[in-house]
C-alpha positions in Angstrom: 105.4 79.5 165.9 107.1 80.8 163.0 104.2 79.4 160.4 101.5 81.1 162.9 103.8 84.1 162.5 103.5 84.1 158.8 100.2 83.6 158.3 99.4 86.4 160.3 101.6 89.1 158.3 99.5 87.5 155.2 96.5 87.9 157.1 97.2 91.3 158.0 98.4 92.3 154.5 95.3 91.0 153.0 93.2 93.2 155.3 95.2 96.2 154.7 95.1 95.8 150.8 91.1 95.3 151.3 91.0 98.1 153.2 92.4 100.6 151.1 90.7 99.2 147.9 87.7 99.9 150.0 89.1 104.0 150.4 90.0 104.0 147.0 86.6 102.8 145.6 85.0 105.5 148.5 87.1 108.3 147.2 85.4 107.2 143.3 82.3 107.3 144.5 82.0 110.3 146.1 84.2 112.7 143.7 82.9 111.2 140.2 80.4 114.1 138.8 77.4 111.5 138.2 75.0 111.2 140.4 75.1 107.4 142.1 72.6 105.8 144.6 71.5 102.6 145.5 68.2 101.6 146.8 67.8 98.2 148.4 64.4 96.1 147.6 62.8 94.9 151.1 60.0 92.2 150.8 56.7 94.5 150.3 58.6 95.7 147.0 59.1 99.2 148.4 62.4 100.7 147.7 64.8 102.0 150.5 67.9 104.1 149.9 71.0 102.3 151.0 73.7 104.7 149.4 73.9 108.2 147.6 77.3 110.0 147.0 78.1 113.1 147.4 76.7 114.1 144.0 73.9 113.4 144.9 73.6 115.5 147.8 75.5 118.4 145.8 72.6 118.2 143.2 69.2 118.0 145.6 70.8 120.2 148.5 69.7 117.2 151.1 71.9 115.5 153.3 72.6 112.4 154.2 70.3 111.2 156.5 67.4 112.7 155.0 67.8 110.4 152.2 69.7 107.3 153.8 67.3 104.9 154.8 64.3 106.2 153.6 61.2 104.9 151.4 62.2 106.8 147.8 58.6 107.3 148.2 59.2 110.1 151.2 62.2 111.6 148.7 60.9 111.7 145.1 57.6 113.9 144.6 55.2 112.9 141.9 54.8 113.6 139.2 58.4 112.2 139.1 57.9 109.3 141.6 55.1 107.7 139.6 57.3 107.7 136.2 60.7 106.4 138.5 58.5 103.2 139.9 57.5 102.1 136.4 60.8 102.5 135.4 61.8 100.8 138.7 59.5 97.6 137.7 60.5 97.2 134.3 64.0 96.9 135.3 63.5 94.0 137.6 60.6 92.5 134.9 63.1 92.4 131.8 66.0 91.9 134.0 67.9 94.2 132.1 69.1 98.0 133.4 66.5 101.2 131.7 67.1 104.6 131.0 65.5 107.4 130.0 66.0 111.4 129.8 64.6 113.4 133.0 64.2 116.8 134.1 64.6 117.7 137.5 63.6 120.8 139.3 66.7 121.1 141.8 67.2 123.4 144.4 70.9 124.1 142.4 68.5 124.7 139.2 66.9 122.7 136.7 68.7 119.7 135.4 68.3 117.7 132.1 69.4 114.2 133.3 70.4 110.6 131.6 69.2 108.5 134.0 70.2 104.8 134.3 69.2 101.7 136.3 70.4 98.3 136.6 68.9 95.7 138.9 70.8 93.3 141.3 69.6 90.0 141.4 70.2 87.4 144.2 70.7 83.0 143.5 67.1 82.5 143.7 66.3 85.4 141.3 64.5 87.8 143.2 65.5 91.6 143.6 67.8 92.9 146.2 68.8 95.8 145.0 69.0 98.7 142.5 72.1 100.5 140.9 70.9 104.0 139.9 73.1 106.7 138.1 72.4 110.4 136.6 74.3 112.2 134.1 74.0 115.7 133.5 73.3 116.6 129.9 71.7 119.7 130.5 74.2 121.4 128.6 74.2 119.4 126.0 70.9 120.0 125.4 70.5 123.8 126.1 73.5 123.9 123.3 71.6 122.1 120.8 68.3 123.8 121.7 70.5 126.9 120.8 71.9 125.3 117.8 68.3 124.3 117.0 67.2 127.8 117.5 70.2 129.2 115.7 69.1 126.9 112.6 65.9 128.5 112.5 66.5 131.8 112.4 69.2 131.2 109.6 66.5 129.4 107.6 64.3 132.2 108.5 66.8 134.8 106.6 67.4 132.8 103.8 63.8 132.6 103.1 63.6 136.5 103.2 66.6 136.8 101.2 65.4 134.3 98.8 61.7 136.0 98.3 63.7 139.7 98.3 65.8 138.3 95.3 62.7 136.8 93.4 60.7 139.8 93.8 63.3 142.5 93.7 64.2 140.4 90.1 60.9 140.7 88.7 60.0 144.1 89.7 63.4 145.0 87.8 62.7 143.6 84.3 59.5 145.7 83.8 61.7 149.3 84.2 64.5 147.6 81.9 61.9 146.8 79.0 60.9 150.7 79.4 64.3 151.9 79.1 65.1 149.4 76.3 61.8 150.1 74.3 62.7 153.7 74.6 66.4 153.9 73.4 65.0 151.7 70.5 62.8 154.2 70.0 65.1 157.0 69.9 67.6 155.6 68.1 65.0 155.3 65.3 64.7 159.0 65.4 68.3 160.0 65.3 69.3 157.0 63.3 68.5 159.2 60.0 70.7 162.6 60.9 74.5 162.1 61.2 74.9 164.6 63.7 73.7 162.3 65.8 76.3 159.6 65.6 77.7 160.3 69.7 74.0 160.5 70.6 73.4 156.9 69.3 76.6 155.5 69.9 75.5 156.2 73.9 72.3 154.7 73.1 73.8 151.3 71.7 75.9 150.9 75.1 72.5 151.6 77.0 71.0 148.8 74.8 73.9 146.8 75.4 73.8 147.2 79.6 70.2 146.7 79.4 70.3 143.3 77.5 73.3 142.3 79.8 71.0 143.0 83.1 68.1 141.5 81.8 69.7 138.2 81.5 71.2 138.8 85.0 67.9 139.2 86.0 66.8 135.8 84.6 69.6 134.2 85.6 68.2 135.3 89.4 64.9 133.8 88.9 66.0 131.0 87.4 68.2 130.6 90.3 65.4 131.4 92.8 63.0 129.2 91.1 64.8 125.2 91.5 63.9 123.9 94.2 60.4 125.9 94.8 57.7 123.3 93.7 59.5 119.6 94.5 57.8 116.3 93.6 60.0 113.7 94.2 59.5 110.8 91.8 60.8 108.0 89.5 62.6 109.9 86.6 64.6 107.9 83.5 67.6 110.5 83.0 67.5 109.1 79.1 64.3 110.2 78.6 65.4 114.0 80.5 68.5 113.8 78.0 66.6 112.8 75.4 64.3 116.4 75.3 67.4 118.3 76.3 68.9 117.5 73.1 65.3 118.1 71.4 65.5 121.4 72.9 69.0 122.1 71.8 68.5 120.4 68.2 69.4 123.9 66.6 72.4 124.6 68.4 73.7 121.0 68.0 73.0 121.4 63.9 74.6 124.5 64.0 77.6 123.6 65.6 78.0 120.2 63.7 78.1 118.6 67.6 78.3 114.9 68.3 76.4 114.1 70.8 77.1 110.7 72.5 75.1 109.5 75.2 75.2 105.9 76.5 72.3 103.8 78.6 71.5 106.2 81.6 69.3 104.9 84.4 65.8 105.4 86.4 66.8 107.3 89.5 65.0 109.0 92.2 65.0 112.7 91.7 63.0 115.9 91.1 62.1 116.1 87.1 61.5 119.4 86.6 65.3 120.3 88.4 67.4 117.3 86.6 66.3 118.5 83.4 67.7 122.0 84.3 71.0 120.4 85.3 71.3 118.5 81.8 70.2 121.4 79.9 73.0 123.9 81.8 76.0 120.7 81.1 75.1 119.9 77.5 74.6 123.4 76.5 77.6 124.3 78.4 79.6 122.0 76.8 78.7 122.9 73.3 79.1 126.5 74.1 82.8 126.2 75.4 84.2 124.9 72.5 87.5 124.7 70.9 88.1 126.8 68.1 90.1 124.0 65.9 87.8 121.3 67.3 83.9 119.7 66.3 82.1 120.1 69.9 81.8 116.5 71.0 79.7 115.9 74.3 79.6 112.1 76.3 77.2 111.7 78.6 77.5 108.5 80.7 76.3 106.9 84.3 78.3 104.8 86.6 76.4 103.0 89.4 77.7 102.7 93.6 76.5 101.3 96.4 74.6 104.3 97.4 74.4 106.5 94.5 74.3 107.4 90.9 77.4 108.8 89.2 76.9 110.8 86.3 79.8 112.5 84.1 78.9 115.1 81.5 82.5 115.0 79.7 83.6 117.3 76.4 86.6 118.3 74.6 86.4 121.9 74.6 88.5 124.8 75.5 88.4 123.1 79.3 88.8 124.8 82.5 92.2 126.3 84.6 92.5 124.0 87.8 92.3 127.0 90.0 88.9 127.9 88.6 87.2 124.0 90.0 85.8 125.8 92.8 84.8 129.0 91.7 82.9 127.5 88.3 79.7 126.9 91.2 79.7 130.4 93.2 76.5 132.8 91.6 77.8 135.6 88.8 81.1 134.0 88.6 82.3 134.1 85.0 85.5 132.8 83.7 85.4 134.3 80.3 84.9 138.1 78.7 81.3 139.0 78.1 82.4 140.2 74.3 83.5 136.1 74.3 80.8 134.1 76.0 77.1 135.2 76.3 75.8 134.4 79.7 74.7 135.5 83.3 77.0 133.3 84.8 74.1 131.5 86.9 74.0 128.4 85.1 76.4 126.4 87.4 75.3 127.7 90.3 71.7 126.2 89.5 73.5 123.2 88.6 75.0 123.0 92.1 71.3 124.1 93.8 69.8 120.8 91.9 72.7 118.6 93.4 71.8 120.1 96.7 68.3 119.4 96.2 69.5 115.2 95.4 71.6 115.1 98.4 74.8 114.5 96.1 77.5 116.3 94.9 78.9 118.0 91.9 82.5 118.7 90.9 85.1 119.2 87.6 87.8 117.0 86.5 90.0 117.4 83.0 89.0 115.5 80.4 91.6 113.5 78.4 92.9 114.0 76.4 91.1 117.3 76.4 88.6 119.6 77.3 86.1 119.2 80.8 84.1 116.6 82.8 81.7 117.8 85.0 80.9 114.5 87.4 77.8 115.0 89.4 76.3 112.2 91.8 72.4 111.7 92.7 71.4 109.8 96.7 69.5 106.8 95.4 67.6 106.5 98.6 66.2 109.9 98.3 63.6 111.5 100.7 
């Protein structure tokens, strides 16, 4: 009697531990915010609705028994029912669970929905039954059609901005060549009376501010200009050097500059831009020099997994830690105008043509003196 006994408590425990796993996994189902519903397979292939939760209600505003039981051909409308069935099918073909992105018109609103379903197979390998689930992701996606939107309207503005500041820059230069051919003009006039001397004093600072704006003015275009007419193609960075220092053959001579550039690869690139960016660095570089020092300029490439690093290195008069950052931002000078000629552009384009190769460019110090201007170009470039 006693043994009986026993195995009736364990009976009786075992029932009550099913049973509240059974509440438990009841309570899940009907307060997780995913839609869940089950749809049993009868033998004509038609699919019957075994279970929904109470998401499911919630979201089409039916109840219970208006969905329980039924053909899911008397609850979905086409055009929806038509795309669900084939969806249905090649669950149970492949065996393997389908989803897809839906949008529902619901009578809570319309709803963006991930829907997933995953078939249930019985020993002989036929279809009993079908696990479906719907996740809201309609706000998801009205955020990144925002985003999207957003995105557009920036690009939009930068456009504008970008045309305003082309145009505005050449409609400028023509009035500045006017004013400047005319204070040359009348500075020849007064140049011979010495009763003039305030008169063309003024006129030399109005030379002077005209010059400066002019090649603010160029520095805009130039700016305005990378990046306009792209043609992506093979381009060997030796050869780009190569011209630069052609170009720069004077300056080099002038300034007794050794110029040391090592093997330099074929990269991916725009040609037109990257000769721009090694024109600004080497000129740069030969500008910014030490007053006790012979410029000396390296110009060498280190190759990674997914890009080309290229360092630009001299040992000039080098550049205040503080100023890394700055060196890149449009009109941002470092030096006096009276010490350095320049618009203060040049870095900034430098930066735009980095942009342009998906890489990035940046300033180290140079031991044991001067810069290094490290710049690195996407080899799989699109």
């Amino acid at each position: 009697m006693s043994t009986n006994y026993s195995e009736g408590f364990r009976k009786d425990s075992y029932n009550q531990i099913l049973k509240e796993k059974d509440q438990i996994l009841s309570l899940i189902y009907d307060t997780v915010g995913d839609v869940i519903f089950a749809l049993n397979v009868d033998n004509s292939g038609d699919y019957i609705f075994s279970s929904v939760n109470q998401s499911f209600l919630n979201a089409t505003g039916l109840k219970r028994e208006q969905v329980v039981g039924l053909n899911v051909k008397d609850v979905i409308p086409e055009p929806s029912l038509s795309m669900v069935l084939g969806k249905y099918e090649t669950a149970i073909a492949t065996k393997a669970s389908v989803s897809w992105e839906e949008i529902t018109p619901y009578p809570t609103g319309t709803k963006i929905g991930e829907v997933r379903i995953a078939p249930i197979f019985d020993h002989f390998g036929k279809c009993k039954m079908l696990i479906g689930s719907v996740h809201d992701i309609t706000e998801s996606r009205n955020y990144a059609k925002k985003l999207e939107d957003s995105m557009e309207k920036i690009a939009q503005k930068n456009y504008e901005l970008e045309q305003m500041g082309y145009v505005t820059s050449h409609d400028l230069s023509e009035p500045l060549n006017t004013i400047q051919s005319f204070s040359m003009l009348l500075q020849e006039e007064l140049q011979n009376d010495e009763s003039n001397a305030t008169s063309i004093k003024y006129l030399d600072y109005i030379e002077t501010a005209t010059k400066r704006m002019k090649v603010l003015l160029k520095g805009m275009i130039d700016y305005n200009i990378i990046g306009k007419q792209l043609e992506l193609d093979k381009v060997d960075t030796k050869t780009i050097v190569d011209g630069v220092l052609e170009n720069l053959a004077g300056t080099i001579m002038n300034e007794k500059a050794e110029i040391i550039v090592n093997d330099l690869p074929t990269v991916k690139g725009y040609e037109s831009e990257l000769k721009v960016l090694f024109q600004n660095l080497i000129s740069n570089a030969i500008k910014y020099k030490h007053p006790e020092r012979t410029p000396k300029v390296e110009v060498v490439c280190i190759e990674e997994p997914q890009k080309w690093k290229f360092e630009v290195s001299d040992n000039g008069i080098g550049i205040d830690e503080q100023y890394y950052e700055k060196v890149f931002h449009v009109f941002q000078r470092l030096h006096k105008k009276n010490e350095f000629d320049g618009s203060g552009i040049g870095l900034s384009i430098c930066k735009k043509v980095i942009d342009l190769h998906e890489g990035q460019i940046w300033v180290e110090k140079n031991n044991p003196e001067g810069t290094k201007f490290c710049f690195t170009l996407c080899k799989k470039l699109k």
